[in-house]
C-alpha positions in Angstrom: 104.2 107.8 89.4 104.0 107.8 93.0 106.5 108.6 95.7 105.8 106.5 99.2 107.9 109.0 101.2 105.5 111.9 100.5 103.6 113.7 103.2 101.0 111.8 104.8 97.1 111.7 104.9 96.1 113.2 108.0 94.4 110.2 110.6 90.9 110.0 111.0 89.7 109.6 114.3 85.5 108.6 114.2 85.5 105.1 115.4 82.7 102.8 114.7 82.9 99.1 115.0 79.0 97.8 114.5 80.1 94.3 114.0 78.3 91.5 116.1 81.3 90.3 118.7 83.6 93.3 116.7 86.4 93.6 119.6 87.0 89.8 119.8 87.0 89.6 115.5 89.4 92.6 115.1 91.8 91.5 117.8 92.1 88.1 116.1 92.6 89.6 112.7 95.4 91.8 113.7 98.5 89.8 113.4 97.5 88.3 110.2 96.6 91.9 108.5 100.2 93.0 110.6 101.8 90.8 108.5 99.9 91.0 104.9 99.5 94.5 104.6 103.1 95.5 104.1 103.7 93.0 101.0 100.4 94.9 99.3 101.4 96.7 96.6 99.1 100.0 97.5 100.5 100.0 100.6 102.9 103.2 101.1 104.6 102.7 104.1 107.0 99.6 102.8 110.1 99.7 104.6 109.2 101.1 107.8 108.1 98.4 110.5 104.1 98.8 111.7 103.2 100.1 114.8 99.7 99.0 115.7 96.3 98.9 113.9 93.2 100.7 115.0 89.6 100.3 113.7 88.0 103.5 112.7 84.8 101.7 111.2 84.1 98.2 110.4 80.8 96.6 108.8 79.9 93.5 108.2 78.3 93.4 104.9 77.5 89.8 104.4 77.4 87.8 108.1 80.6 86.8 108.7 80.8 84.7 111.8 78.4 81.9 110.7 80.1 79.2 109.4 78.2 78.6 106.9 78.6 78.0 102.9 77.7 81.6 102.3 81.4 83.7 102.7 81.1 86.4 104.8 82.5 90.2 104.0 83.9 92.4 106.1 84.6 96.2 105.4 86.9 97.6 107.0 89.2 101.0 107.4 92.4 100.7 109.0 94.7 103.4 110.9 98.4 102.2 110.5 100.6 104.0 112.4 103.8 103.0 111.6 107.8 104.1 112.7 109.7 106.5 110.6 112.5 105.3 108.5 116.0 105.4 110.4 116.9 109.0 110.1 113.8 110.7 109.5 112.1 113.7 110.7 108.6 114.2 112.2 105.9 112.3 113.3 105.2 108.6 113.1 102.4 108.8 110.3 98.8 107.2 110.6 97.6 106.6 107.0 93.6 105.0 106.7 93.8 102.5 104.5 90.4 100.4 103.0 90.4 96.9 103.0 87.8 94.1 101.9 87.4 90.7 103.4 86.2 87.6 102.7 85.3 84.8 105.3 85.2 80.9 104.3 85.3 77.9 106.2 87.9 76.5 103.6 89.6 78.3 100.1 89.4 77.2 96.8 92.5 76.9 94.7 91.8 79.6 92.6 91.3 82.0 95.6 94.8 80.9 96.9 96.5 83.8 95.6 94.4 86.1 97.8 95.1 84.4 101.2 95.4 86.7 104.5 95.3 84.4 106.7 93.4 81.9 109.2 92.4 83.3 112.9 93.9 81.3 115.6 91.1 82.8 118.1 88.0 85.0 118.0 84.9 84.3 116.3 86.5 83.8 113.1 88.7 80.8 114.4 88.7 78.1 112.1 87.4 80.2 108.8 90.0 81.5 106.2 89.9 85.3 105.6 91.3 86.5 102.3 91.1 89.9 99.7 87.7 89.7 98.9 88.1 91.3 95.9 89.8 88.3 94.0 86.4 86.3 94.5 83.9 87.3 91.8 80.8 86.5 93.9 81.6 89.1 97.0 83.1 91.6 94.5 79.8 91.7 92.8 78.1 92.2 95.7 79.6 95.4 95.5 77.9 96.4 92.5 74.4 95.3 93.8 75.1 97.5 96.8 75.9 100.5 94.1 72.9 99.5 91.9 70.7 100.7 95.2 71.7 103.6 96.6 71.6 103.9 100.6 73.3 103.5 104.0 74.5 100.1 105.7 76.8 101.1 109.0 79.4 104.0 108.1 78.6 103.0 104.4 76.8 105.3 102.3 76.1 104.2 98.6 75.1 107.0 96.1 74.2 106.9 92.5 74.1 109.5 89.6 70.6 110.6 88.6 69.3 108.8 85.6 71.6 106.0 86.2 70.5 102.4 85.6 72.9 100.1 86.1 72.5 96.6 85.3 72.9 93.2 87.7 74.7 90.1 87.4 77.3 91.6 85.7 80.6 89.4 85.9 83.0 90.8 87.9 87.1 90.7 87.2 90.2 92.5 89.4 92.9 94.0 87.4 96.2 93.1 88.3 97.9 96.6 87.0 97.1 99.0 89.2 99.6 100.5 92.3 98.1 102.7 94.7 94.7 101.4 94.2 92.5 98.7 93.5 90.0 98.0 90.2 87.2 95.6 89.3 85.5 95.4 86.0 81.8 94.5 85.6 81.5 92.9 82.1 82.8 95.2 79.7 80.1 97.9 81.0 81.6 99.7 84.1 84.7 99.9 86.3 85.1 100.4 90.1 88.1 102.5 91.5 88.8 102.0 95.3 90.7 104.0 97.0 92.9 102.1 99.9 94.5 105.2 101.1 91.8 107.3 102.0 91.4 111.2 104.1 88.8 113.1 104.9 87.2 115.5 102.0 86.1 114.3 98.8 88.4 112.7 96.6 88.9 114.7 93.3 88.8 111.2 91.5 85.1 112.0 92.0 84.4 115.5 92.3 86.3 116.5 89.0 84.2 113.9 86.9 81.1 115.0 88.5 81.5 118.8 87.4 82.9 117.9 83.9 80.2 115.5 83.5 77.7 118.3 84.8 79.2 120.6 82.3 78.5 117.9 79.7 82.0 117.5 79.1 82.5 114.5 76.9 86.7 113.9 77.3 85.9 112.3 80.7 83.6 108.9 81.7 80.8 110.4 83.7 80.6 108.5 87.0 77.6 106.3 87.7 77.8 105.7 90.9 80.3 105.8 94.7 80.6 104.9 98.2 81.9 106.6 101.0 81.9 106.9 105.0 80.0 109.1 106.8 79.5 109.9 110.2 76.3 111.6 110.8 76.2 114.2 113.4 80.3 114.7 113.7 82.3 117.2 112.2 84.9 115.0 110.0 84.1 115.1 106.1 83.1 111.9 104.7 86.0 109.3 103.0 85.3 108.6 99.1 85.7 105.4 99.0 84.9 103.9 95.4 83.7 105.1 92.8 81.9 103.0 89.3 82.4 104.8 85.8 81.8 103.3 82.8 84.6 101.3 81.6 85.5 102.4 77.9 85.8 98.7 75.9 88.4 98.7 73.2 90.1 101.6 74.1 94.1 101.7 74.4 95.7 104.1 76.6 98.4 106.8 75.1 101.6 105.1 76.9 100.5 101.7 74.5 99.8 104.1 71.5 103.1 105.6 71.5 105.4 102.8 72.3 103.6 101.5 69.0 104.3 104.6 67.2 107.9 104.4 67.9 108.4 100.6 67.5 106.8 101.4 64.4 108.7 104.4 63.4 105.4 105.8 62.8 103.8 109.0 62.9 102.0 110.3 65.8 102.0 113.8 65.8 98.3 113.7 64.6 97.2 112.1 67.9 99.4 114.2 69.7 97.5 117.3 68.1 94.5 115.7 69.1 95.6 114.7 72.7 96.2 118.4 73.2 92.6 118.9 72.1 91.3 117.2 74.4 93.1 118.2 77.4 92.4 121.7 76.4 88.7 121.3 76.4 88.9 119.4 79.8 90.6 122.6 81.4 88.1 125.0 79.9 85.5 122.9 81.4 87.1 123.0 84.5 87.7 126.4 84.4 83.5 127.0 83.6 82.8 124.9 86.5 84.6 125.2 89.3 86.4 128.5 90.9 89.3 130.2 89.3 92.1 132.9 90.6 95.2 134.8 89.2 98.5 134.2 90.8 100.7 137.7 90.7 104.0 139.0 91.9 104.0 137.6 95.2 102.7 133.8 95.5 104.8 133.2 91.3 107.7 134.6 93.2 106.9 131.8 95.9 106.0 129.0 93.8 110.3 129.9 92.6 111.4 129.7 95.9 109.3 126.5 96.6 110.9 124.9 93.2 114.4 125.9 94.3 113.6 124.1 97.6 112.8 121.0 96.1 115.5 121.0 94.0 118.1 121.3 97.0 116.5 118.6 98.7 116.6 116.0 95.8 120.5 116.8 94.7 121.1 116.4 98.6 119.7 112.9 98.0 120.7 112.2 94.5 124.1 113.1 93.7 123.9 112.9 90.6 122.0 116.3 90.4 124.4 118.8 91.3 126.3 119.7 89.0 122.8 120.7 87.0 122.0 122.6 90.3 123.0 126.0 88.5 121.2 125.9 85.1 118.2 124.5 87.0 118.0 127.3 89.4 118.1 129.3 86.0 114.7 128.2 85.4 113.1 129.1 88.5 115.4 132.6 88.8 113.6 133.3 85.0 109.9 132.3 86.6 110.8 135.3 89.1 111.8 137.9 86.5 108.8 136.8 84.7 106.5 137.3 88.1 108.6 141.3 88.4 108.0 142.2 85.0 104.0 142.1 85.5 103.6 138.0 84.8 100.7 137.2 85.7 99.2 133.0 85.8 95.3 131.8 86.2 94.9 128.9 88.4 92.2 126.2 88.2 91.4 123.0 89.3 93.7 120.6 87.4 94.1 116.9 86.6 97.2 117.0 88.8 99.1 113.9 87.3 98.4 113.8 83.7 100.5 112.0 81.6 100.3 109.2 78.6 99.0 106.5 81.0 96.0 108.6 82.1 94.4 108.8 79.0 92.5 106.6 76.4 92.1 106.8 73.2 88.6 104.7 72.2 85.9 105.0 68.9 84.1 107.6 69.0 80.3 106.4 70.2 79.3 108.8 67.2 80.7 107.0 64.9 83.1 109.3 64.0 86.6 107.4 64.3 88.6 107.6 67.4 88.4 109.9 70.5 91.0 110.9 73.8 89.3 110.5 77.2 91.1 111.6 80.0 90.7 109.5 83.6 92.2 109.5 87.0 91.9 112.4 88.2 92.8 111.7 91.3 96.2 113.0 91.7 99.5 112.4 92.7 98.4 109.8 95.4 100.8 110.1 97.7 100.3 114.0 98.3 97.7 114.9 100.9 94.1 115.1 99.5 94.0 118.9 100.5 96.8 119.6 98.0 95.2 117.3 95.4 92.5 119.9 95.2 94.4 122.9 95.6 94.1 124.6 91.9 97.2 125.4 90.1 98.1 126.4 86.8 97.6 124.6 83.7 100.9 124.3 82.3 101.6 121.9 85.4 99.0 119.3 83.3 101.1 120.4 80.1 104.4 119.4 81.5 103.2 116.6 82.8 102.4 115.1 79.2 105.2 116.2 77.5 107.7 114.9 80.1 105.6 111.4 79.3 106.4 112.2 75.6 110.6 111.7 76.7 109.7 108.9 79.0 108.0 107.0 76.1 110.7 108.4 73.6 113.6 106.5 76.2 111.3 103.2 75.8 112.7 102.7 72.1 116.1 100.1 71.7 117.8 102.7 69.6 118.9 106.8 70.5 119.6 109.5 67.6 118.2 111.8 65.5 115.1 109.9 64.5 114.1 109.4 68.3 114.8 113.1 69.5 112.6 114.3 66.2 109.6 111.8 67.4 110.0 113.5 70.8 110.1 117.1 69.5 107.6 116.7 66.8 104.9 115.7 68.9 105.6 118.0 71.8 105.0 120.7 69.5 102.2 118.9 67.5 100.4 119.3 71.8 100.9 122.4 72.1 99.6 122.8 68.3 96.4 120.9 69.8 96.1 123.1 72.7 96.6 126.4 71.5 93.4 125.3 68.9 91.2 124.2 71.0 91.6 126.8 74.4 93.0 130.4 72.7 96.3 129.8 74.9 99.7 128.4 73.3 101.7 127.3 76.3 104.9 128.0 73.9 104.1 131.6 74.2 104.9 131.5 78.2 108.3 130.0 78.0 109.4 130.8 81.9 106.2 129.3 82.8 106.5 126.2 81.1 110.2 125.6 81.7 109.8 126.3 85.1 107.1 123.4 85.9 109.0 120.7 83.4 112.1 121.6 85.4 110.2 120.9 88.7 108.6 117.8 87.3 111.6 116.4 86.0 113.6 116.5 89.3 110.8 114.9 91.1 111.0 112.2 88.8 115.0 111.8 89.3 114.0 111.9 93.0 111.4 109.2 92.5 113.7 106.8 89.8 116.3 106.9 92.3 114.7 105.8 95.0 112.0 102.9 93.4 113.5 102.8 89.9 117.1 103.1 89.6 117.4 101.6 85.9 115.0 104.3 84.7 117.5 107.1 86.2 118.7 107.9 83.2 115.3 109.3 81.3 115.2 112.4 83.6 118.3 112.7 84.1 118.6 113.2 79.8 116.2 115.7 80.2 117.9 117.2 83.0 121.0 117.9 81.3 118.9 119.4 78.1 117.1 121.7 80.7 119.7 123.0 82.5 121.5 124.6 79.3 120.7 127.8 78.6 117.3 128.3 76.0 118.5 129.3 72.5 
């Protein structure tokens, strides 16, 4: 889930616009993109009226002015400053967003769908620009750019050692996705791109590439990215894209266990397993990347900054406050916990894991099924510099088992049999965790509480505001939480 009135990304200022007659074709794109970009889906700032554009790179990576049968593609990254919403506080943000052009004299009906717009001026006057990425034959050009690794403008294309990835491969855009865009190359690899994008690598890339160097096998090993650089300044390059192999035949654990439940099935064996898995993917972590302890003072902290966040959201959703009390109880007992000597070990984590994040696909050893875990890039509307903060753990942990009750809410009928699927496979996780990483997160009650308290008034914050009809899943588990543990 993602929550558009989030902190923003910070701007990014390099500018770079290395297109042939690039003033003349950006001013006459601007109205149109003024007008498309706040009915795209990834686009977080819906609401709030647009403020200008400004170019921070553009490159041309097919010849876009020539008129000919050939489409043109333009790359291009986008700061949007926009207003703040009536009553708002701060600054007036400037998120960098990615887009992808196409440029054709005329569009074919099947391309319709992806129309921007046609330029009334400029060099592109009289050509019809539209989201390249619903044409097959410019999306695959992104693959061939990926298949050899190098630099074109701000563009710089890298590839994983070893890596050979094949051309021609068909390419398709899935339609699911939010805050991001996808294509799929056959059934052989998948490209992620980011259209929100800050400086600093994003952990969607960095976390795959130490797991995969750890030989972790719970997590597709990337093959291959893009990002912008600017040489010789001192702002971090922008991750881009990046192509992973794309695991055919799998089904994701949101699918599995509406199944389960329509089924009145068990489940609690892939549950067990599930926690398997993401127990091995934090070890990993853990072995590859930097660790720390969090004592006394920053637990104590992490309390206070729960019990913030909770006044904030029952200021906004009414609904809350009569919880506020047993709630606080939660965070007060993740305090005594931190004064009596409670410690917690921090790590780099997945950061939004929950039954949508992971797949379940055969095992390429033949020996039945096997979780992967994917998307590790975060909540996406936080700022990238807290996406890569480490935290604890049992922030993963909550995570999934809040997406247990959220799947448990999807079934037509409440009551016993429901609440036992839910518990049953809570504890089956845990079960699976414990195995597999030495470390039962049942054993650390105030910890755990705490963090599925804090994630379950975020999501009452975020149902109230996008989803109203789902209100009522956390606000179930609100109720439960803020009675006193037997």
């Amino acid at each position: 889930m993602t929550d558009s009135s989030s902190p923003r990304t910070a701007p990014v200022r390099p500018s770079d616009t290395a297109v042939p007659q690039g003033s003349a074709m950006l001013r006459s794109l601007t109205g149109l993109l003024t007008r498309w970009l706040p009915r795209q889906r990834w686009f977080a700032g819906k609401g709030r009226p647009l403020g200008g554009l400004t170019v921070v790179s553009a490159t041309e990576l097919l010849p876009c002015g020539s008129g000919g049968p050939t489409p043109g593609l333009l790359h291009l990254l986008l700061r949007v400053r926009q207003s703040q919403a009536s009553g708002a506080q701060g600054p007036a943000s400037g998120d960098c967003y990615q887009l992808l052009l196409g440029v054709r004299p005329s569009l074919p009906p099947s391309l319709a769908p992806a129309l921007v717009g046609r330029p009334a001026e400029g060099p592109l006057r009289g050509s019809v620009v539209y989201e390249a990425l619903h044409d097959p034959r410019l999306a695959g050009l992104l693959l061939e750019r990926l298949r050899a690794p190098g630099t074109l403008g701000t563009l710089h294309f890298g590839r994983a050692p070893g890596v050979s990835i094949p051309s021609g491969l068909p390419a398709r855009l899935l339609s699911s996705e939010q805050s991001n865009s996808s294509v799929v190359y056959g059934d052989a690899y998948i490209l992620k791109l980011f259209r929100r994008v800050s400086p600093g690598v994003n952990p969607d890339l960095e976390l795959p590439l130490a797991l995969a160097e750890a030989g972790s096998p719970r997590v597709p090993a990337p093959a291959a990215w893009f990002e912008a650089v600017w040489p010789g300044t001192m702002t971090e390059p922008l991750t881009l894209g990046v192509l992973a192999p794309f695991l055919s035949g799998s089904t994701d654990g949101w699918q599995l266990a509406l199944h389960s439940l329509s089924r009145r099935a068990d489940f609690t064996s892939s549950a067990h397993a599930l926690g398997r898995a993401t127990a091995e993917v934090h070890t990993a972590l853990a072995a590859a990347l930097p660790t720390s302890v969090l004592r006394r003072p920053q637990l104590e902290q992490a309390a206070t900054a729960m019990t913030e966040r909770l006044t904030e959201a029952a200021s906004a959703v009414p609904a809350l406050r009569p919880y506020r009390a047993g709630l606080r109880a939660a965070y007060e007992a993740l305090g005594d916990y931190a004064r009596h000597g409670g410690t917690c070990v921090v790590q780099r984590l997945h950061g939004d894991l929950h039954l949508g994040q992971v797949l379940r696909s055969p095992d390429p050893r033949g020996r039945g099924c096997q979780w992967s875990v994917i998307d590790f890039e975060g909540e996406p509307a936080r700022p990238l510099s807290d996406r890569r903060r480490p935290g604890p753990v049992v922030r993963d942990i909550a995570g999934m088992l809040r997406s247990f009750d959220y799947a448990a809410s999807q079934h037509p009928a409440s009551g016993p049999w429901v609440d036992a699927w839910y518990r049953a496979n809570r504890s089956a996780y845990c079960r699976g965790y414990a195995e597999a990483s030495g470390h039962d997160p049942l054993e650390q009650p105030e910890l755990l509480r705490a963090h599925e308290t804090d994630k379950a008034v975020y999501e009452v914050l975020y149902e109230a505001r996008h989803r109203p009809a789902w209100l009522h899943v956390p606000m179930a588990a609100i109720r439960r939480l803020a009675t006193p543990p037997d």
